[in-house]
N, C-alpha and C positions, 0 to 999 in steps of 0.2 A: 511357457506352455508346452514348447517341445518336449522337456523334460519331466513333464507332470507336476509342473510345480502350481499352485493354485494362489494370482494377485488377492489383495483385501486393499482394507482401504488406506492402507498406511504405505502399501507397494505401489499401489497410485499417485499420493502423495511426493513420494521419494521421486518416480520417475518424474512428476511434474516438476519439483525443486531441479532436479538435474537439468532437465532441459533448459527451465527458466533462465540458470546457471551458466548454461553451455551455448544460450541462444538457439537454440533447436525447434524454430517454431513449427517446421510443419510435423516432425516428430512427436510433439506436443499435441499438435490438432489431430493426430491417428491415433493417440492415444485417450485423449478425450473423446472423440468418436467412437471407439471401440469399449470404453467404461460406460459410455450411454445406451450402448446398443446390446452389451451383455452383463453389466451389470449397474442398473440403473439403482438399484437400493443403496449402494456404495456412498454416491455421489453427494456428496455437501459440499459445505461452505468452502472447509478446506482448499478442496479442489479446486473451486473457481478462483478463488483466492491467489494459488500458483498459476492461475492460467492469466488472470491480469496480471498478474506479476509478471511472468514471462511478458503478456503482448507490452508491457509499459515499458520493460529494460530495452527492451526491441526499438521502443520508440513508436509502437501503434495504437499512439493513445483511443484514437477514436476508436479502434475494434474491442481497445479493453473498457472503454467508455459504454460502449454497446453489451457487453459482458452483463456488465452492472447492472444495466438498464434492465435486461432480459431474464436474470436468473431467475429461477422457479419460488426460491427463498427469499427471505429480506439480507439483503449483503450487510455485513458486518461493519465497522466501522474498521477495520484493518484490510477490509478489500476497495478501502477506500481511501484510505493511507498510500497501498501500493501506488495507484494512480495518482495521487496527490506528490508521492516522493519523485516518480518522474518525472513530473511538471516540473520540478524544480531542474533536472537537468536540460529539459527541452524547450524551457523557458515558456511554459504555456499558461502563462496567467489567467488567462478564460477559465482553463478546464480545471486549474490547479482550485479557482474559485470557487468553481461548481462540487467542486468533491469537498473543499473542505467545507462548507455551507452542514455536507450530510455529518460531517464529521464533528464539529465544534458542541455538537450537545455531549457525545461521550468522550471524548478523548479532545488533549488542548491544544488545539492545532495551529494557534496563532503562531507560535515560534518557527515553525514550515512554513508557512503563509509567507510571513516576515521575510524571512531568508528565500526564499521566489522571489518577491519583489524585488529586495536588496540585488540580488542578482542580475538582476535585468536594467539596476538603473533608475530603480523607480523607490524612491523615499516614504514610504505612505503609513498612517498608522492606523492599522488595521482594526486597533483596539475602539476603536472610536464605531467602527462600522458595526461589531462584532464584540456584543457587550460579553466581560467574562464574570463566571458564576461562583457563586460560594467563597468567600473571603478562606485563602488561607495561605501559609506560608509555606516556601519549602524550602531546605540551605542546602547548598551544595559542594564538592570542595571541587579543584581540580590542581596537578599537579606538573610542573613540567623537569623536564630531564636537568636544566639547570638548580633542581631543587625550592623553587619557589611556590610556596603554594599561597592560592586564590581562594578568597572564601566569598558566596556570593548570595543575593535572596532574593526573593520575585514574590511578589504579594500577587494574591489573584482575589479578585473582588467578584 
């Protein structure tokens, strides 16, 4: 601004990934408070999107839990991912639940799910609780540096 340069909503964006990035929460919450307070047409999904992202890398799940809760919009199924992806670090099997619950209609979250559990110790199959939809296949390769490669496929009913 000092220089006349005028944010949009992809300059907001950016500086939210940075922060997120950099750990810079309260940098973050000045900058969210000043996109609300000057320009409020800006603001979407996006946006909140990096701001759970940021509070989850931080480790605040409940404030980005809160995020979710409160947005003006219906939160995406990727600002719910975000939250769901720290769980896995923070080993929060509760919250990782509750997020993926929103998530398993559009995107297939079992596989996160899974690897949370796994994490923490706990064997459980998820599948069973958390029926999956639409039968289809999908093959995958992967490869490793010693030149082996893995071919592999997952039926989803």
């Amino acid at each position: 601004q000092a220089e006349g340069l005028t944010a949009n909503k992809i300059t907001f964006i950016n500086v939210f990934g940075a922060c997120s990035h950099s750990g810079f929460l309260r940098e973050a919450y000045q900058y969210f408070n000043l996109m609300i307070e000057t320009c409020p047409s800006f603001l979407a999904v996006d946006h909140y999107i990096c701001f759970i992202d940021l509070l989850a890398r931080i480790g605040c799940l409940q404030e980005a839990e809160l995020i979710l809760s409160n947005m003006p919009v219906q939160p995406s199924a990727v600002a719910f991912m975000a939250l769901l992806g720290a769980c896995r670090y923070r080993d929060d099997i509760r919250r990782a639940e509750e997020a993926a619950k929103y998530v398993f209609e559009l995107e297939p979250a079992h596989l996160v799910l899974s690897s949370i559990y796994s994490s923490v110790g706990q064997a459980v199959s998820i599948f069973n609780d958390y029926p999956l939809h639409d039968c289809c296949t999908h093959d995958g390769n992967t490869s490793f540096s010693c030149k082996i490669c893995h071919r592999f496929s997952i039926e989803i009913r």
